[in-house]
Steps between C-alpha positions, in 0.01 A plus 500: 500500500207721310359726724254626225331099595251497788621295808225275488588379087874436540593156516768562757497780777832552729416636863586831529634722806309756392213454722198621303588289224515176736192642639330429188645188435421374836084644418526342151638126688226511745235549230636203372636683172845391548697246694827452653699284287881518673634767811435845375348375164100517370366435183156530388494212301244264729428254229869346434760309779740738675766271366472556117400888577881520676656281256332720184633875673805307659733790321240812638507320837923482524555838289250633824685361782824549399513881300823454283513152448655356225397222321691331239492189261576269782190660696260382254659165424456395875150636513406306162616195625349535810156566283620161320525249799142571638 
């Protein structure tokens, strides 16, 4: 993730245990800047649905949740075709 970005102009925003940072991203959802898209996941993208914001950072979101993951071929076959069928 770029920390140089502002909290408030990244598309996605991962809760954080560091509790001045969710501070602020609990201030910027109550001013209705962001919203909660998925558990523990923001974006401040108000405009487009929560679906096609997840399925456009799908990689950020999985890299995030699981640190050391690692994604092959096969990974982006299945999540193509998935993209395919809807």
């Amino acid at each position: 993730m770029d920390k140089s970005i502002p909290l408030h102009l990244r598309e996605i925003i991962f809760s954080f245990s560091n509790t001045i940072l969710s501070g602020k991203i609990t201030g910027l959802e109550k001013e209705g800047r962001l919203k909660k898209i998925a558990p523990r996941i923001c974006t401040s993208n108000l405009n487009e649905d929560p679906a096609d914001i997840i399925r456009r950072n799908i990689f950020k979101i999985v890299g995030h949740q699981y640190p050391g993951i690692l994604l092959t071929y096969l990974s982006d076959q299945y999540t193509q075709a998935t993209n395919a069928i809807e």
